[in-house]
N, C-alpha and C positions, 0 to 999 in steps of 0.2 A: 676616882672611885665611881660616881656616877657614870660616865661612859664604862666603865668597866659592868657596873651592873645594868647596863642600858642590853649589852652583847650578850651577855649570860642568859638574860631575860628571852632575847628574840631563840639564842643556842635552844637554852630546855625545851621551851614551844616546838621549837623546830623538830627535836627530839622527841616529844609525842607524838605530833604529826606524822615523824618520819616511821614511830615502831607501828604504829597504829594503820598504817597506810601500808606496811609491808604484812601486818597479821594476815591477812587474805593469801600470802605467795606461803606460807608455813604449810606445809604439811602434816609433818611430822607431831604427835603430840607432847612429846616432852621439849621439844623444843618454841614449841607456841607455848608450853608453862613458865617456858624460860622468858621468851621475849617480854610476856604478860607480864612477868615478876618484874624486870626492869623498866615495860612502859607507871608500872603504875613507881616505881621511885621517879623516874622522869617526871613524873604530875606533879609528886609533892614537889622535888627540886623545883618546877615552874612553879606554882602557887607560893613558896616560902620567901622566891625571888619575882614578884609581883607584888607581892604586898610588901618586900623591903623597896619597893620602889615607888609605892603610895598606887599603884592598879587592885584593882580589883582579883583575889586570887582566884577565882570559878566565877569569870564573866558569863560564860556561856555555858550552860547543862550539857555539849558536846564539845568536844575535840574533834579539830580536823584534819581527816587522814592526806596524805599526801604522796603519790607518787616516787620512785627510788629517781627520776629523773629532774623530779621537782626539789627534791630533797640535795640532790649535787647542784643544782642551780645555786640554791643559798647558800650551802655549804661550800663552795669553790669559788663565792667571796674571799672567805676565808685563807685559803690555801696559796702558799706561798711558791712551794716546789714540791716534787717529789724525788727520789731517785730514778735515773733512767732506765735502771736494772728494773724496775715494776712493772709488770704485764700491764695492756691498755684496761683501763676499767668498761665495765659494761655496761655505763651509762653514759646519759649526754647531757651538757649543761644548755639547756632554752638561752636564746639574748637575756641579759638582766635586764629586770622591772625594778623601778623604783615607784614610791607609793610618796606625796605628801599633801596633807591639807591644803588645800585653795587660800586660807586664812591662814595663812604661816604660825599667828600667835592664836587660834580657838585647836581643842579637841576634837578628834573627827569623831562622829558619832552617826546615827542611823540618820537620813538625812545628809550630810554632809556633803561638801563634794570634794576628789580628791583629782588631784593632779598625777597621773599615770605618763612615766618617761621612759625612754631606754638611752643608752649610750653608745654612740655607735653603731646602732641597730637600728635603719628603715624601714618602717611598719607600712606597709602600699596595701592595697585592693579593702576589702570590706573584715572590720573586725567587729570584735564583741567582747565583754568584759563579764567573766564569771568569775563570783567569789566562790571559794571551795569550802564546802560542807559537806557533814556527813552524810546529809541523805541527797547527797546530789550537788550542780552547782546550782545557783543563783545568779539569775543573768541580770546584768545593767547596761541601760545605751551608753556608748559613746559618745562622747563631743568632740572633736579634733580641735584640736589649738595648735597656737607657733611654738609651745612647751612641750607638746605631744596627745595626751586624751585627757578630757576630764569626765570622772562616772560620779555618780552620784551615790551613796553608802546605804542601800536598801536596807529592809526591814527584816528581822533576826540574825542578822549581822553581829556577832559581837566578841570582846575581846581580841586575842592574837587572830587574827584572820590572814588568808592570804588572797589574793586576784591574779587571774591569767589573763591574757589576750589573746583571744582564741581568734582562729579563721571561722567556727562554724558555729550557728547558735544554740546547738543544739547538741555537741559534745565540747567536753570540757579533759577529755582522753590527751596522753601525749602525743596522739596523731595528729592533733587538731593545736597544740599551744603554740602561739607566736611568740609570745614575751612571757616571761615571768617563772615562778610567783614572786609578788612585792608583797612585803608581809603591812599589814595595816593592823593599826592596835586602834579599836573601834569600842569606846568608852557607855 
């Protein structure tokens, strides 16, 4: 049951992120009343399943919007198969990122520092680690280790978050993601 509400937890966030991040490609206005109407049951869903799981249900006074390509990244964890008969989707899933505490057994928190890995996926030349927020990313250095990076969990950071690894320091766009996002739950 816990792993079960561990998944739901990271899903709904993800689900905010995901309507929240696409309101911008809506044109149309009954259709952005629509989306609206089900990002905001997506909130309560996250909040009701945050605080069934002892988090905090409104860490953060924002949610963070998220890319339709960042959004198939996490969500193609997930995915087991499709039918072949289904046209290619128009998006692309980044390497996965994984996110975990330095200290196995502490809470990551502002401060913190967290271990940033991929599987499979060789990260070379010069990178950089943006957390994604709303008004932009928030950049942190890199450390390379033989585990992969470690960043350090900067300030206004909080709740569901997520981190990329970008080539550039200064866009945090899908033109620019190496890895990710690894979702960090940042106390």
């Amino acid at each position: 049951m816990k792993s079960f509400l561990a998944t739901a937890s990271i899903l709904e966030g993800v689900g905010v992120s995901a309507y929240l991040g696409a309101a911008a490609s809506i044109m149309e206005k009954t259709y952005l009343t629509a989306a609206a109407s089900i990002l905001t049951v997506e909130a309560r869903h996250s909040a009701y399943i945050r605080d069934t799981n002892g988090q905090e249900p409104f860490a953060s006074p924002f949610d963070n919007p998220l890319s339709f390509n960042s959004v198939y990244t996490l969500a193609a964890q997930f995915i087991v198969s499709c039918p072949e008969s289904n046209p290619p989707l128009p998006v692309k899933a980044f390497p996965t990122l994984t996110a975990s505490p330095k200290d196995a057994s502490a809470a990551v928190m502002t401060g913190s520092t967290v271990v940033l890995a991929t599987k499979d996926h060789k990260i070379e030349g010069e990178v950089y680690a943006a957390f994604i927020t709303v008004t932009g990313p928030v950049w942190a250095d890199l450390k390379a280790t033989h585990e992969g990076f470690e960043v350090v969990v900067p300030e206004g950071i909080a709740g569901q978050s997520y981190v990329v690894i970008t080539n550039c320091k200064t866009g945090a766009s899908d033109d620019y993601i190496v890895a990710g996002p690894a979702v960090v739950e940042v106390v």
